[in-house]
N, C-alpha and C positions, 0 to 999 in steps of 0.2 A: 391796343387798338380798339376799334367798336367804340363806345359808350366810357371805359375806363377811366377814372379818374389818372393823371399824370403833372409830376414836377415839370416843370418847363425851368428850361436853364435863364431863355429869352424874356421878354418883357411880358407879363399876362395880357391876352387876346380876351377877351368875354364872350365874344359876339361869332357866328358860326354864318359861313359862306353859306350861303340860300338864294333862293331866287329874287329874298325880297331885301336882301343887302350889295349883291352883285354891283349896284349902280353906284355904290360906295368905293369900289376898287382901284386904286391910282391908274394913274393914264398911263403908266407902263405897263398895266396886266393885260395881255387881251381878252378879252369874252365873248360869248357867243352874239350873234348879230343875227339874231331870231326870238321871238319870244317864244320859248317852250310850251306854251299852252296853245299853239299854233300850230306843233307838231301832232302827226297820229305815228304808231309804230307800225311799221313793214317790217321789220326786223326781230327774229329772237334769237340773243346770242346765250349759248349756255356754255358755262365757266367761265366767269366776272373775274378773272385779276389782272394783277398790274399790266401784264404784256397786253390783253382785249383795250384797253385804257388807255396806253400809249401807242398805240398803233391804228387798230380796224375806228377805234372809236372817236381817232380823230379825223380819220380820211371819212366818216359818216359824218359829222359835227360841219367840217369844208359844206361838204354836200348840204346840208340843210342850210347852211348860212347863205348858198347859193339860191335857195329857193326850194330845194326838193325836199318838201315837207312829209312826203309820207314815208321816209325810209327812215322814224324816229328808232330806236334800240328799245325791246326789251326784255332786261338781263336778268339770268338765274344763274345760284350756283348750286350745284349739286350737293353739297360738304358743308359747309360754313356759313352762319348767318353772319361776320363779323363783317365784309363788306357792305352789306344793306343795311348793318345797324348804323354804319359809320357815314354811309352816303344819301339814305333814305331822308335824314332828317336835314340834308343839303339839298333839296329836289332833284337828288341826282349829279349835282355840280361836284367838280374836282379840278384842283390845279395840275396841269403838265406841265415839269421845272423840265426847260431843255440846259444840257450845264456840259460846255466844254472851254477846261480848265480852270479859269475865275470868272467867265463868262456866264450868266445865267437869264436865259427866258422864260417868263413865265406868261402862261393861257390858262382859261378856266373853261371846262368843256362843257357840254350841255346836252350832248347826245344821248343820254343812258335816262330814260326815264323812269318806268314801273322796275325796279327791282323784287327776286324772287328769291329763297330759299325752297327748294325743291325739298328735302326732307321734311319741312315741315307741312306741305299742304301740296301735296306731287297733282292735284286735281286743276288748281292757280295754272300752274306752269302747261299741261296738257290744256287748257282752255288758249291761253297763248297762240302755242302751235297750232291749235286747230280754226283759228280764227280765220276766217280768209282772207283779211287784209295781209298775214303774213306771208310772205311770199318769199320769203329766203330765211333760213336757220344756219347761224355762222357758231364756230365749234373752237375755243381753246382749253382745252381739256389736261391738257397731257400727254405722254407716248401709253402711258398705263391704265390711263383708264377707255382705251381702244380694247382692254379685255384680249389679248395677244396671247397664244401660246407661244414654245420658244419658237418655233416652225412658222410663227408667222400667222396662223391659222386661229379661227374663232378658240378662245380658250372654253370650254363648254363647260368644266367642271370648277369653274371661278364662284366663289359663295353667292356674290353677288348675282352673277348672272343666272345661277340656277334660280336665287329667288325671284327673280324677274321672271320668267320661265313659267313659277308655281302661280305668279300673280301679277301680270302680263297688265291688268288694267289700276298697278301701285306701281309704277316703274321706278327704279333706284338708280339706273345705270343709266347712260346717254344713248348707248344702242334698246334700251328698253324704252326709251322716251320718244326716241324718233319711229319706232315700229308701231309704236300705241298711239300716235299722233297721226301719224300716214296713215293706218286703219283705219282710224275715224275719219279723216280725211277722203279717202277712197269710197269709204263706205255711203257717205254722204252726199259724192259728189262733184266735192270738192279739190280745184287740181293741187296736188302736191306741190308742198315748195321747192325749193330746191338746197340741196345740204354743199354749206363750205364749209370746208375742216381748212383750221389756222394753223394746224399745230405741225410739229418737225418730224415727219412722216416721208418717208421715200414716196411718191404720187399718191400723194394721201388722200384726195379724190374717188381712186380709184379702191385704195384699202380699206380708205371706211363705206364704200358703194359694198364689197365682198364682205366687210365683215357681218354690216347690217344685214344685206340678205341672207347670209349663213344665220342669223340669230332669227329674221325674219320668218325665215322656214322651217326653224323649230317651233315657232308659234302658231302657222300655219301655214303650209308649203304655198297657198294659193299668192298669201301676203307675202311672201320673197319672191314670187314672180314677178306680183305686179310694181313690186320697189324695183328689181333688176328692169323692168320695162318703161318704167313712166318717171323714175326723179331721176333729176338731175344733179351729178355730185364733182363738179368742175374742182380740177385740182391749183392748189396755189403755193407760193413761196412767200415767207414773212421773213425780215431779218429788220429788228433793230435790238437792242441793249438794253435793256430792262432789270437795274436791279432793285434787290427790296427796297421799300421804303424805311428809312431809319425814323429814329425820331431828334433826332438833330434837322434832318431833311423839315418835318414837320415843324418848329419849334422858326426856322429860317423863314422857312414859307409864311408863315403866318404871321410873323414880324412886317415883311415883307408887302403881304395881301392888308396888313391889317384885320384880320379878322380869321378864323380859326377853321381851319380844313384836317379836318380828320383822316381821311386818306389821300394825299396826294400822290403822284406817279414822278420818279425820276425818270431821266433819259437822253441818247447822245441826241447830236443832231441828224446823225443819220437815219433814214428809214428809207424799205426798199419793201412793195409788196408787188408781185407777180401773179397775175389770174390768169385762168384760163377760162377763152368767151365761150359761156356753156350758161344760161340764167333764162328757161323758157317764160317765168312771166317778169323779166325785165332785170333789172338792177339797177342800183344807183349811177349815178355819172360820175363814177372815181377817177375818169382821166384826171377832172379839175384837181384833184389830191395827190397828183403825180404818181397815181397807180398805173402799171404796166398790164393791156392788157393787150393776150398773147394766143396761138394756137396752140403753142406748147412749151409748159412751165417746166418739162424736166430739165434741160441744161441749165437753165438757174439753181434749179433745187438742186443740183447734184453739186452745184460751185459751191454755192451756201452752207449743205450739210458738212460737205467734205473738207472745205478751208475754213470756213468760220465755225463750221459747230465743231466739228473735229481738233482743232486749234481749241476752243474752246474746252474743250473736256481733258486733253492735254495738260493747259494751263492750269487747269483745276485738277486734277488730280497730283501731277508733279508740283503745283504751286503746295499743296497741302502738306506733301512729305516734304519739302523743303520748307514749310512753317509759314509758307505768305498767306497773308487774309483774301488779297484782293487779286483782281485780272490784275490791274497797271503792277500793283507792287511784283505779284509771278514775272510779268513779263518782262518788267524794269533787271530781273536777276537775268547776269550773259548768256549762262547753261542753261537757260531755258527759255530765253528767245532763239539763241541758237539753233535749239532743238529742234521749234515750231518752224525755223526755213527750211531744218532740212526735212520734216514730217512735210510742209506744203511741195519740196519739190517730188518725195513720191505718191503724192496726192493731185496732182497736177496733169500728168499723164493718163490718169486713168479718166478726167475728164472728156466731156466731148465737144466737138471743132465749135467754132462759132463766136467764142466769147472771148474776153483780154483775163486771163486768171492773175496775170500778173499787176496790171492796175488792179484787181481786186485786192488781193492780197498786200499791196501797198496800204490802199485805205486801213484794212484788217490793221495791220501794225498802226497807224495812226489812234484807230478807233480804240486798240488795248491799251495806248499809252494815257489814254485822256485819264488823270489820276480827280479828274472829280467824279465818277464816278466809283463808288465805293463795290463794284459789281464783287461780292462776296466767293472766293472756289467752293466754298462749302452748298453754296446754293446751284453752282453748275454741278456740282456730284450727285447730285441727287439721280436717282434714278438712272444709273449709269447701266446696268442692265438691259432697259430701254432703249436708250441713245445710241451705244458704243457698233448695234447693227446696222446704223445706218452711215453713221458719222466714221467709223474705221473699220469696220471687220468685211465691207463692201469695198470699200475703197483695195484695200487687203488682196480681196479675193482677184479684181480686175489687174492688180499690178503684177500678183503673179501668174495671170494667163496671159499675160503681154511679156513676160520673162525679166520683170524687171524689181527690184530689191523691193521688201515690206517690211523691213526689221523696224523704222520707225515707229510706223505706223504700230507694229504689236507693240511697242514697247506702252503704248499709251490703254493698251488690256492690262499688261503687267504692273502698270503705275497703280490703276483702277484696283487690279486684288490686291495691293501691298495697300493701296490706300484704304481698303475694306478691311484689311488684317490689322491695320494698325489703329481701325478704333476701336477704344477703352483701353487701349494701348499708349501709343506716342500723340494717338487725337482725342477727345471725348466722344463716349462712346454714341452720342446723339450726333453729332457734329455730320452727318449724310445722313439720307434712307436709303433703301430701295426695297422695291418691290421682294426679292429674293432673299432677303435679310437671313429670316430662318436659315434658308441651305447655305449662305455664305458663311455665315457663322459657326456651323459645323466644321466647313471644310476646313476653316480657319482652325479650330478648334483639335484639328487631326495633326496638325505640324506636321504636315508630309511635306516631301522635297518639292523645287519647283514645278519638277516637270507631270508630278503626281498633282499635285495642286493643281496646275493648269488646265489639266483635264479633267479635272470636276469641275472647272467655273467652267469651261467648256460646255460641258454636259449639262447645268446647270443651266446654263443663259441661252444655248442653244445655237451657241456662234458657229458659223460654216455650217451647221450638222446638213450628215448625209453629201461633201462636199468634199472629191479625192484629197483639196489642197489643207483640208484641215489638218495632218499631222506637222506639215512643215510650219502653218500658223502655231499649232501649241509649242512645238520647238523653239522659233522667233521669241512668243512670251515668255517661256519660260527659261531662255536664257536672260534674258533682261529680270526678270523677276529673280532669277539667281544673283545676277549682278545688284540690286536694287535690294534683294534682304544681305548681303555681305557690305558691298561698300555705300550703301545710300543712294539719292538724287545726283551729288555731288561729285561721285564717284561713277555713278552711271554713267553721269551726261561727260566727264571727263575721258569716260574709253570713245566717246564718240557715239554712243548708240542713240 
């Protein structure tokens, strides 16, 4: 990626998408219908990948082609300069390949202008935020680097965040950057922007408004007041399909574009975002992008977490110990689409009135079969620590206060530790991360029985804790985790579970 020299399989491209070859592009690509040096930025998004790219960054890109020029993007990432090396030297331009089946669209966007590397000049990125033309700061981060302990709660003793803490005006962290930006902000005069978190969060509006002021107020209690009083942090739902970019993806594309795009974004045709209207100095006009906006995005996000992401981490962890690479290929196996109808139907109940789950969940299967996309299990594992509280161990908890079966639904914990025990095992041992890594790997390391296993990952991730209904959930897992280290996937999904 970045800069890299690379074999291409395809025909040699020389020439590199920019703004000043763009007009070069065949009449089947689309491009942006504004000239970029026209745009100002309203916007700073921080963490630039593929998902910000195929999603937020093109319902902004709609928006400006429309005319609304001051809401241009601009992106940092926290981590990695490989994005900005890769797209800085394209003015910011990237192709969106929409691809279902042998079908393929391709657009080139134009929304992302000043790119950031925050590690390397964290002063660039606070000048950003504090600017006053910006007026809204949009967030795809991760579950993890919201700095969570397992309880949910500001994790205060995270490396990171203490060093933010010790040096509050060098921030590292996203809760460090938005505290030191409001500060200045406040301090100056100037109103606050307002913070949208993208990322796969149960009312993640409202988690990252607590989390910040909890972090706030350890810098100074006066500054988590006045964040708890004055910004606004409108909660939202995102759902579409984003998997990595390969480099056949790249090699296609560029045949294709004629001309050589270094980071392109694949993805389905579906996209679905959900706001909630909370935006004191204004927003974009994202109806024209077919954005939803709403009084209240929880029963979206609760369908979304619980049938697609849920499903989602299912697939991928059962797809893993069953050897599949992909979503389509997992789900294309009986025993484990099987499975996921019967995981949706006690995930289904615990939602709430209002909505059709069952068109949804039609799409869902539609959307997992589409085998052009290469959406890798390894890339949904990631960080299952994270995910699995919101996407099943909730879900979980509602099915059995309404008196109604959750063996499913645990089985998809139990898949999760057999799939963490079985790398450098029956997977390579890089093949996921997660956050917990270290303590999993002990517990792994202990070969105790299921149901002793289960409650260390338990205790470990912090699932239910403090919750009567948690020993019947470590029983559920860790019979399927019994079933699953004796007879397999195979054998699992064969008893039915």
């Amino acid at each position: 990626m970045g800069g890299r020299d690379r074999r291409r399989q395809g025909p040699l491209v020389t020439r590199r998408l920019s703004n000043a070859t763009r007009e070069t592009l065949p009449d089947g690509v689309a491009r942006p219908a504004y000239d970029g040096r026209a745009v100002s930025p309203g916007i700073v998004h921080i963490g630039l990948g593929a998902f910000h790219r195929a999603h937020q960054a093109v319902a902004i890109d709609d928006c400006l082609a429309a005319g609304e020029r001051d809401w241009g993007i601009v992106a940092a990432s926290l981590r990695s300069a490989e994005t900005r090396d890769a797209l800085a030297p394209q003015d910011g331009l990237y192709t969106l390949s929409v691809r279902d089946g042998a079908a393929e669209r391709l657009r080139v966007v134009g929304s992302i202008g000043e790119i950031l590397v925050a590690p390397e000049d964290p002063a660039r990125l606070l000048a950003a935020l504090t600017r006053p033309a910006t007026r809204l700061v949009t967030l795809t981060v991760t579950e993890k680097a919201y700095l969570r302990a397992g309880d949910g709660s500001l994790d205060i003793d995270h490396a990171d965040l203490r060093a933010d803490l010790a040096q509050p005006q060098r921030p590292k962290t996203v809760l460090g950057f938005l505290a030191r930006a409001l500060a200045e902000r406040l301090s100056a005069g100037t109103p606050p922007f307002t913070v949208l978190s993208c990322d796969n969060l149960p009312e993640n509006g409202t988690t990252l408004r607590r989390l910040l002021v909890a972090y706030a107020g350890l810098v100074d209690p006066a500054l988590g007041d006045r964040i708890a009083a004055d910004v606004a942090f409108p909660c939202c739902m995102v759902d579409r399909i984003v998997p990595a970019t390969t480099e056949e993806d790249r090699d296609r594309i560029a045949s294709a574009l004629g001309l050589e795009d270094r980071w392109p974004v694949t993805t389905e045709p579906f996209s679905q975002w959900v706001v909630e209207e909370a935006f004191p100095l204004g927003r974009p006009g994202w109806e024209r992008a077919g954005v939803t906006m709403v009084d209240d995005v929880r029963p979206f996000e609760e369908m979304k977490l619980r049938l697609l992401n849920g499903a989602h981490s299912a697939i991928a962890y059962l797809g893993l110990l069953a050897g599949h690479e992909t979503v389509a290929a997992a789900f294309g196996d009986v025993g484990i689409r099987r499975f996921v109808g019967s995981l949706w139907e006690q995930a289904i109940p615990t939602l709430p009135d209002g909505l059709d789950p069952y068109v949804y969940t039609n799409e869902l299967a539609r959307r997992f079969d589409n085998t052009a996309l290469k959406h890798r299990t390894a890339q949904i594992a990631t960080d299952g620590s994270q995910k699995l509280p919101q996407r099943i161990v909730a879900p979980a908890l509602a099915a059995l206060a309404k008196g109604a079966p959750a063996d499913r639904l645990m089985t998809v914990v139990a898949a999760w530790t057999a799939a963490c025990e079985a790398r450098g095992r029956s997977l390579p041992a890089g093949h996921f991360s997660d956050p917990l890594d270290a303590r999993l790997a002990t517990i792994a390391e202990r070969g105790a029985g299921a149901a002793e296993t289960v409650a260390a990952v338990f205790d470990a991730a912090g699932f239910a804790a403090g919750r009567a209904e948690r020993p019947r959930l470590e029983a559920l897992a860790a019979e399927a985790l019994g079933l699953l280290r004796v007879r397999g996937v195979a054998g699992l999904l064969a008893e039915g579970a």
